[in-house]
C-alpha positions as CSV (number, residue, x, y, z in Angstrom):
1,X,15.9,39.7,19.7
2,X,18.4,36.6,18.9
3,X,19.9,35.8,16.0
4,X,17.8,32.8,14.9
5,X,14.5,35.3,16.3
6,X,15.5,37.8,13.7
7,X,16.0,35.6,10.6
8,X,13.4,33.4,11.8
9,X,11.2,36.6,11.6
10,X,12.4,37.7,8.1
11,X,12.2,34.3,6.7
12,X,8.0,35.1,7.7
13,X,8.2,38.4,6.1
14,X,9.2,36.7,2.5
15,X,6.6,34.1,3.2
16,X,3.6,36.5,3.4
17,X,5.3,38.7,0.3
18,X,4.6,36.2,-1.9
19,X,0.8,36.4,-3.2
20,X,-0.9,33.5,-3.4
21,X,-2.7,33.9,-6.7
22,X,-6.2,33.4,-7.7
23,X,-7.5,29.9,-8.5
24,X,-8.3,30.6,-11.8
25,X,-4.6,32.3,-12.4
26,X,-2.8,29.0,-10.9
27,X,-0.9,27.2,-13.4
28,X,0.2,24.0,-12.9
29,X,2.8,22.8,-10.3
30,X,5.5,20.1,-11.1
31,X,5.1,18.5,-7.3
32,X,8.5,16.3,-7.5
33,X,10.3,19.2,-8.8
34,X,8.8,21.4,-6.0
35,X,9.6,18.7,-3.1
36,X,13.5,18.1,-4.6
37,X,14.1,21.7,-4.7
38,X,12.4,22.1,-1.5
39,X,14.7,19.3,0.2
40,X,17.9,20.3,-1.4
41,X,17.3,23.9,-0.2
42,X,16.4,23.5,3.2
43,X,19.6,20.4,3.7
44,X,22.1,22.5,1.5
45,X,23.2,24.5,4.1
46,X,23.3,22.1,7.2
47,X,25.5,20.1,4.5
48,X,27.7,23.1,4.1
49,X,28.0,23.7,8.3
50,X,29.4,19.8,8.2
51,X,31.9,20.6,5.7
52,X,33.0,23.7,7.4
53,X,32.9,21.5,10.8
54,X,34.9,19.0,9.2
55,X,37.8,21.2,7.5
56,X,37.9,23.1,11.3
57,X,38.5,19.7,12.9
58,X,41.2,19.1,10.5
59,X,42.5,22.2,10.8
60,X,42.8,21.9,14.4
61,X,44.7,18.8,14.7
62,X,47.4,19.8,12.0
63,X,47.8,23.6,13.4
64,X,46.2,24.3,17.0
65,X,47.0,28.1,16.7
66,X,45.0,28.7,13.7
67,X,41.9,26.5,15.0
68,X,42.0,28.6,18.3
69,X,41.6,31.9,16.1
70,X,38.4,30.0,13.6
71,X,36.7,29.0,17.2
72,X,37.1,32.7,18.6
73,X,35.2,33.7,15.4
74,X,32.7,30.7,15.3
75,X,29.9,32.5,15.7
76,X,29.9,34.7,12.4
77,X,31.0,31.5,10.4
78,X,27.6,30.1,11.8
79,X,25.9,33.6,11.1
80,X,27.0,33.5,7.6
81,X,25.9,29.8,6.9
82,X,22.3,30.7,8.6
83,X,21.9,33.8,6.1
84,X,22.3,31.0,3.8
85,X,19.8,28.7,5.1
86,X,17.2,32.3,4.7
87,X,19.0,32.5,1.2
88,X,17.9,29.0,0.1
89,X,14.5,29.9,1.9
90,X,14.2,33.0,-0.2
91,X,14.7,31.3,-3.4
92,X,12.3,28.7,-2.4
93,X,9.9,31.0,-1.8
94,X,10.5,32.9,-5.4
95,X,11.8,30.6,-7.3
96,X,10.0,27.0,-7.0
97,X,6.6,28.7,-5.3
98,X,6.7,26.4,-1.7
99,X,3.9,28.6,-0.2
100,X,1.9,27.9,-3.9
101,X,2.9,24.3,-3.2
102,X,1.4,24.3,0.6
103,X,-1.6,26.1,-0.1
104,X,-2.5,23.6,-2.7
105,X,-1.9,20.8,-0.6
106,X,-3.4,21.9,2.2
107,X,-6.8,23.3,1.1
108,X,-8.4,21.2,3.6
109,X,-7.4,23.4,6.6
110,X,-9.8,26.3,6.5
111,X,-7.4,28.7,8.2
112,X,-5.9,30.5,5.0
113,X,-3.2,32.4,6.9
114,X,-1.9,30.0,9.1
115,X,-1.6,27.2,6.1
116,X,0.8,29.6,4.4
117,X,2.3,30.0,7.7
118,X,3.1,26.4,7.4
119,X,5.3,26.9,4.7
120,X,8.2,28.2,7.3
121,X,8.8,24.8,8.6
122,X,12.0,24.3,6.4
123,X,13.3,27.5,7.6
124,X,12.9,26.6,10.9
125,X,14.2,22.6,10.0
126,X,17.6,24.2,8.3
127,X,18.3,26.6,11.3
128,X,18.3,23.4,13.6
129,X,20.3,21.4,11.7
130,X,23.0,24.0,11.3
131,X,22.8,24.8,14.9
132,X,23.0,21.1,15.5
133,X,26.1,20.9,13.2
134,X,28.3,23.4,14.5
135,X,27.3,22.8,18.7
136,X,29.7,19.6,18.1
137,X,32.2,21.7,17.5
138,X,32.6,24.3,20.4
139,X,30.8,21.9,23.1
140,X,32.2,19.1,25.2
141,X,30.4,15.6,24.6
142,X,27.4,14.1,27.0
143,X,25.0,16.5,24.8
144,X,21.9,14.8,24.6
145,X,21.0,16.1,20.8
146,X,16.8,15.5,21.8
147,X,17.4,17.7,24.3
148,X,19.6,20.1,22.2
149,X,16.4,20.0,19.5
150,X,14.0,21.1,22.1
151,X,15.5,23.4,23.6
152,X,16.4,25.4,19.6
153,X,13.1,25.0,18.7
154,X,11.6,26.1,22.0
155,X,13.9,29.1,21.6
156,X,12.5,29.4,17.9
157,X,8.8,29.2,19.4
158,X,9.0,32.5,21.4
159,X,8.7,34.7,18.0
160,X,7.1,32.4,16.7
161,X,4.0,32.1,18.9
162,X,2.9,35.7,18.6
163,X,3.0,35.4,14.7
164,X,0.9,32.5,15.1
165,X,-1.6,34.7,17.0
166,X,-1.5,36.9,14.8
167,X,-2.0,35.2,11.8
168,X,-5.3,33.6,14.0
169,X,-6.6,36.7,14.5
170,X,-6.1,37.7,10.8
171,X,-7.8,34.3,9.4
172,X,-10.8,35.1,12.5
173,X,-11.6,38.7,11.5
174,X,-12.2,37.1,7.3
175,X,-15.1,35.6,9.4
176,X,-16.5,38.4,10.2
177,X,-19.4,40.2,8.8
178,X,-19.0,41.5,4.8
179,X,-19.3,45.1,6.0
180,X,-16.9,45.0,8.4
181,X,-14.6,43.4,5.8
182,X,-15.3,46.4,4.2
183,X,-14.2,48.7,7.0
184,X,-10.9,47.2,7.6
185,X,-10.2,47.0,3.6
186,X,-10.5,50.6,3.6
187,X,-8.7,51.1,7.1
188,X,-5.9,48.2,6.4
189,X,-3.8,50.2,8.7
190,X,-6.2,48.6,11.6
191,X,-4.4,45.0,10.9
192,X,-1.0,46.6,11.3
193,X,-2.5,47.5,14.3
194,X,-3.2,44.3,15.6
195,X,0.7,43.6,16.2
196,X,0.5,46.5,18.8
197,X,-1.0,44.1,21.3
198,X,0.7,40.7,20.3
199,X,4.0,42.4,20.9
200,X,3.1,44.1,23.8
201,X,1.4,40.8,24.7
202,X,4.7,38.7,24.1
203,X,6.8,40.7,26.5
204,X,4.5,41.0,29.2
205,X,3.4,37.2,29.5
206,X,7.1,36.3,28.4
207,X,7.8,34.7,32.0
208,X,4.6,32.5,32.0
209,X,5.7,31.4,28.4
210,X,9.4,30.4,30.0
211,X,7.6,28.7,32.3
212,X,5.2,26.3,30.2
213,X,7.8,25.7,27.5
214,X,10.8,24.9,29.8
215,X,10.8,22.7,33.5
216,X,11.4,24.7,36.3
217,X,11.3,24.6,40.1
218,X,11.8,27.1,42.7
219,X,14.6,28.3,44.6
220,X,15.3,26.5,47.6
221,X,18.8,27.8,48.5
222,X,18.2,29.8,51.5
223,X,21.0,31.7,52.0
224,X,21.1,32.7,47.9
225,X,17.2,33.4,47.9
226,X,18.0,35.9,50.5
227,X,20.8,37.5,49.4
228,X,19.0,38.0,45.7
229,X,16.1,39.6,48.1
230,X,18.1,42.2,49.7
231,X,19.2,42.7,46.0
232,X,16.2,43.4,44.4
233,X,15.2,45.6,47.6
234,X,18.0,48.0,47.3
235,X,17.5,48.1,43.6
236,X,13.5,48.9,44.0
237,X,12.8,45.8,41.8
238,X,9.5,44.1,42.7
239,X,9.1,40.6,40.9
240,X,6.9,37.7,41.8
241,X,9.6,34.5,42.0
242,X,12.6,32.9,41.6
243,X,12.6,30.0,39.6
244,X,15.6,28.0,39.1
245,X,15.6,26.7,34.6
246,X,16.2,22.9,34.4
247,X,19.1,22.7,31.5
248,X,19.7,18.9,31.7
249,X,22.7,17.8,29.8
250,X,22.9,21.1,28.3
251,X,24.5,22.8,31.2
252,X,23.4,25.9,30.5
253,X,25.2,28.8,32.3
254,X,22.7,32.3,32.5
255,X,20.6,34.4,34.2
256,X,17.0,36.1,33.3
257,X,14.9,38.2,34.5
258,X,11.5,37.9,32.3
259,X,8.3,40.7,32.4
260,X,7.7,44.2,32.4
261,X,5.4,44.1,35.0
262,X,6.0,43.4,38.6
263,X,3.4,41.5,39.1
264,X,4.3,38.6,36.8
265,X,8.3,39.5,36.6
266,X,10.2,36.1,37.1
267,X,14.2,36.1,38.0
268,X,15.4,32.9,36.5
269,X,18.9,31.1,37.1
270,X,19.6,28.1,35.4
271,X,20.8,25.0,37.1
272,X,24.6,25.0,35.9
273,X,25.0,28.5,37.3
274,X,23.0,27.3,40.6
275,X,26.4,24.4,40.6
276,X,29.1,26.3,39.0
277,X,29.0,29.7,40.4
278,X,30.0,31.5,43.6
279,X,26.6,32.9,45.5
280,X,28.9,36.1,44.5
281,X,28.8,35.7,41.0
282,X,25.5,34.8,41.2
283,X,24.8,38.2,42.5
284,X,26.2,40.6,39.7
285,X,25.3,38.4,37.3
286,X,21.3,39.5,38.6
287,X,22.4,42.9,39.4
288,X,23.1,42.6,35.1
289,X,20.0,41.3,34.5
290,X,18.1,44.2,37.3
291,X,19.8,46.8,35.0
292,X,17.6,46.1,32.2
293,X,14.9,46.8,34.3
294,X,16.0,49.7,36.0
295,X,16.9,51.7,32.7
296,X,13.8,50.1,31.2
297,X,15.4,48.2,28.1
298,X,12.6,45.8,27.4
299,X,9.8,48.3,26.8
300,X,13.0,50.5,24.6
301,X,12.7,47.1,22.4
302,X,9.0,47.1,22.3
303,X,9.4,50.8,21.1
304,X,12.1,49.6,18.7
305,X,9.8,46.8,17.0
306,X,7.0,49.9,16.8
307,X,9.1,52.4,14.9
308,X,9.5,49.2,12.6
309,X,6.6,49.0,12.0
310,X,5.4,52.9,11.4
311,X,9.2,53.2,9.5
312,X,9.1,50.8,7.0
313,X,5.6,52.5,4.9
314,X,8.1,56.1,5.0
315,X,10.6,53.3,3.7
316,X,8.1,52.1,0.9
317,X,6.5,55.2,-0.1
318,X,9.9,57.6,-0.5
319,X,12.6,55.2,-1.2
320,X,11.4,51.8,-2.0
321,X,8.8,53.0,-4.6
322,X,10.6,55.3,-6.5
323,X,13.8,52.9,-6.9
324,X,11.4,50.2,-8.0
325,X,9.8,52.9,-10.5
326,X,13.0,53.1,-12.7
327,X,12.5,48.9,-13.3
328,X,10.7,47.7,-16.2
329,X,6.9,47.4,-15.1
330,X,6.9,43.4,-16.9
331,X,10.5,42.5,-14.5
332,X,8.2,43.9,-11.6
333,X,4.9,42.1,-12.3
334,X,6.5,38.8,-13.5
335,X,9.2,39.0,-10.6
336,X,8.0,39.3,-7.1
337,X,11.4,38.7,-5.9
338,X,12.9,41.4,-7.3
339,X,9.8,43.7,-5.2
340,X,11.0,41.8,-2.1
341,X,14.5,42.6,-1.9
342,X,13.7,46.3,-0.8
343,X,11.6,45.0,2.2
344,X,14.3,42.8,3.0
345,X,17.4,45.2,2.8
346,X,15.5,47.5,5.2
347,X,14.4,44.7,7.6
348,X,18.5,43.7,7.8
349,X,19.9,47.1,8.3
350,X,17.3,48.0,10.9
351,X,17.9,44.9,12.9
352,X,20.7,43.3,12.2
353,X,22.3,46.9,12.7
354,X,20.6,49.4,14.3
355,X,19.1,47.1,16.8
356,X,22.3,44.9,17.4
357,X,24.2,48.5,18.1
358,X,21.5,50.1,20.5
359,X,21.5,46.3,22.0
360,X,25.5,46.4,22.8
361,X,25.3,49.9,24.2
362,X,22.4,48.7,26.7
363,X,24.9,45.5,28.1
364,X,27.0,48.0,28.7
365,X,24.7,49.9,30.5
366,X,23.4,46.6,32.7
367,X,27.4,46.2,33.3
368,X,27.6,49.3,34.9
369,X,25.0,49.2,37.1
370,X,25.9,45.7,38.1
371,X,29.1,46.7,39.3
372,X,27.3,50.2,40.9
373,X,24.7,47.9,42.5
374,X,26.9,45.4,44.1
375,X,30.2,47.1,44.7
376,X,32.0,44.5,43.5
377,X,33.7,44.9,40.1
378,X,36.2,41.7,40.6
379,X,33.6,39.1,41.3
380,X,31.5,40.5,37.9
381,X,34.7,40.7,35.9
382,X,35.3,37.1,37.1
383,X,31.6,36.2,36.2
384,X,31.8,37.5,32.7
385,X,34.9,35.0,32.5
386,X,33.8,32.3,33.8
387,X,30.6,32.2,31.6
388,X,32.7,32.8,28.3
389,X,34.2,29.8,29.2
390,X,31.1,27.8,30.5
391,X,29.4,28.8,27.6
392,X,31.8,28.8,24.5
393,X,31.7,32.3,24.0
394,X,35.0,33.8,22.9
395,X,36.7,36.1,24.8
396,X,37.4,38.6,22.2
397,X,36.1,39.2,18.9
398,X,37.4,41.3,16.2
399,X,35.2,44.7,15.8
400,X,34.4,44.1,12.6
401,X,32.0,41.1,13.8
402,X,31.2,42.2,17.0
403,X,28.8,44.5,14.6
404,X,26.5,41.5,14.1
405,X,26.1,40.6,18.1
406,X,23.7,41.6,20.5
407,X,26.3,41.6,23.0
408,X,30.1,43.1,23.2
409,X,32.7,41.0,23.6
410,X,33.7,39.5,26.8
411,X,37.0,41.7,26.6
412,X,35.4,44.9,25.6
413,X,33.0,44.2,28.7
414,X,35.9,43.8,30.9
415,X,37.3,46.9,29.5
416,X,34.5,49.2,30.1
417,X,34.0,47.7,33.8
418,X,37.9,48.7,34.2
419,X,37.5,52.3,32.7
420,X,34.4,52.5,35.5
421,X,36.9,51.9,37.8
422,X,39.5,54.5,37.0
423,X,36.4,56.8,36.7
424,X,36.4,57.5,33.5
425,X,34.0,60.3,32.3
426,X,32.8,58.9,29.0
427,X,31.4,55.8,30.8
428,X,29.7,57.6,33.2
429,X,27.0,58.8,30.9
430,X,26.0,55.3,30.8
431,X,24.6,55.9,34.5
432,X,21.8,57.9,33.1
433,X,19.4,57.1,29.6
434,X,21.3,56.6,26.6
435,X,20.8,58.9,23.3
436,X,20.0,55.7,21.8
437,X,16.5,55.6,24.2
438,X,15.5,59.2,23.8
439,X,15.7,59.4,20.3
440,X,13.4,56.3,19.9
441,X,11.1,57.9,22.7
442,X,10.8,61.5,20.5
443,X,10.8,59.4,16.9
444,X,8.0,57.2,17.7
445,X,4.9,59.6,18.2
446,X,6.5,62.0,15.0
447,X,6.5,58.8,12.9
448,X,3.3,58.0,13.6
449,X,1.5,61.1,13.3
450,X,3.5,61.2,9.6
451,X,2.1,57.9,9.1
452,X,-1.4,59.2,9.5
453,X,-1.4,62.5,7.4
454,X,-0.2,59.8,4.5
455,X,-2.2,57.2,4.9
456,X,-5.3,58.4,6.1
């Protein structure tokens, strides 16, 4: 789960916090005072990101040292600036009522769930911008920016289609008949329920999704196709193609390999890495991508979004609750935002945290058994290299805000690789499944059978 997935996602869970009050309770809305506040919210931070840009450029061209260390550390000064594009969403949400203001407007559309779904568009409009703002800064020129648009708010979709799917379903089943209403009023769990197979759903038919939202085109280099083959052979990896991603002038430099089941699993290699890597590079960098597979790390992250979901009501009912309890029951009633913050804090530390550490330990993890798969620990290190500097990543990053990325740094990768070689014994446990996994495994059927005795 990316960076933009996961505030993209919380951004949602703020959205359907806020009740949309009875007709007969709505006051008044001040409609230009709604759409300022709305606009100065969601451009406020891409205004902020071209500031920052700015006072980097100027940086750089009076002192080069200190520019080199601000780019090395670009990607938490984006970070920061995208929390506040959620915190400007947040308070538009609370504070000026934008999914009050979209309902009203839009009381033609019959679908009740999705029209308040509507109301995440300038979420989805600042995150672009920003993104648009600081790629100038650590990307050579020739960018087209239409291209550069598609391709964020492709990347935004693939969340974003399963909660649209959801929210379908949700606005179908009020269709239903009154006593089955009834039923799943009584059983609300059941809708929490419905998320099981949307998520489940998302990850299975992920490659087909790939597929329709970006061009691709098979694999016609011969010799590569059938190196990747024997590859996937000695691995015991069954997938259906190879399909080589069409960046454009994005030049995008990665690897993928997309589905949990073999019969729809898709390897994908993007054009640049097709032109700019060695057929030997090539190779590790899939062995990488074969390691999720082989220490199943895609259906750990569908386990991971479940214990979410069965962990947050423990959350609620023995922390959330009774914190909330010692407010004033008038700050409570008359402030919904004050009720969302708990819901919010929880959301953060389990992803932005917990899932960003088990996440770094599991790259690790594909490192090794790139380098165990393919025997060849120089060409991988020199991979890992190359993209850094293909891609703009930097090639080390302080520890302090490596804690915020789904990946280690390129260094730290480097470094474990080398400690493989000199056979060291605390990376071998990475051969077999991580704590990490297990724990998730054992946690997920006790939380849910705690879940049931208190809710049922």
């Amino acid at each position: 789960m990316g960076q933009l997935s996961i505030i993209l996602i919380a951004g949602f869970l703020c959205l359907f916090a806020y009740e949309i009050p009875e007709p007969e309770d709505i006051e008044e809305i001040n409609t230009i005072k709604t759409l300022l506040w709305s606009v100065l919210l969601t451009v406020g931070p891409i205004v902020v990101a071209y500031l920052f840009t700015v006072l980097v450029s100027g940086i750089y061209k009076v002192k080069k040292l200190i520019a080199d260390n601000i780019f090395s550390e670009l990607g938490i000064y984006r970070f920061v600036v995208e929390l506040l594009c959620f915190g400007a969403y947040y308070i538009n949400i609370f504070i000026f009522d934008l999914p009050l203001y979209v309902h009203l407007h839009l009381l033609f559309f019959p679908f009740f769930e999705l029209r308040q779904g509507l109301a995440i568009l300038p979420l989805i409009i600042s995150l672009i911008g920003v993104r648009l703002v600081f790629h100038q800064l650590n990307r050579s020129s020739g960018i087209r920016y239409i291209e550069l648009v598609s391709f964020h708010l492709k990347f935004l979709l693939i969340p974003l289609i399963p909660l649209l799917i959801y929210l379908t379903s949700l606005d179908v089943l009020v269709r239903l008949p009154e006593n089955v209403l009834d039923f799943l009023g009584e059983h609300s769990y059941l809708l929490i329920g419905l998320l099981v197979p949307v998520l489940a759903g998302a990850y299975i038919f992920a490659p087909l999704l790939m597929q329709f939202m970006w061009k691709t085109k098979p694999l016609t280099d011969v010799v590569l196709r059938e190196k990747l083959e024997k590859l996937t052979e000695k691995s015991k990896t069954k997938y259906k193609d190879i399909a080589v991603w069409q960046t454009g002038s994005l030049l995008i430099a990665n690897a993928a390999v997309a589905g949990t089941l073999h019969w729809n699993r898709r390897i994908f290699l993007t054009d640049a890495l097709l032109q700019y890597f060695t057929d030997d590079q090539i190779e590790t960098i899939v062995a990488h991508e074969l390691g999720h597979i082989r220490y199943k790390h895609i259906p750990t992250y569908v386990l991971f979004s479940l214990l979410y979901l069965l962990s947050y009501p423990l959350f609620y009912s023995y922390i959330e609750q009774p914190v909330f309890g010692l407010f004033p029951q008038n700050l409570i009633e008359n402030y919904p935002i004050v009720t969302s913050i708990g819901s919010m804090i929880f959301f953060i530390l389990y992803f932005i945290f917990g899932f960003r550490y088990v996440s770094r330990r599991f790259e690790h993890q594909a490192d090794l058994y790139a380098v165990s798969l393919t025997n060849k620990p120089e060409v991988f290190i020199s991979a890992l290299e190359r993209l850094a500097i293909f891609n703009s990543i930097p090639i080390t990053v302080r520890r302090i805000i490596e804690i915020f990325n789904t990946h280690p740094s390129i260094h730290r990768r480097v470094d474990f690789v080398n400690r493989f070689i000199k056979d060291d014994n605390l990376v071998k446990r990475y051969h077999g499944y991580l704590l990490e996994a297990k724990i998730l495994v054992l946690l997920l059927p006790i939380f849910l059978v705690i879940v049931l005795i208190l809710f049922l």
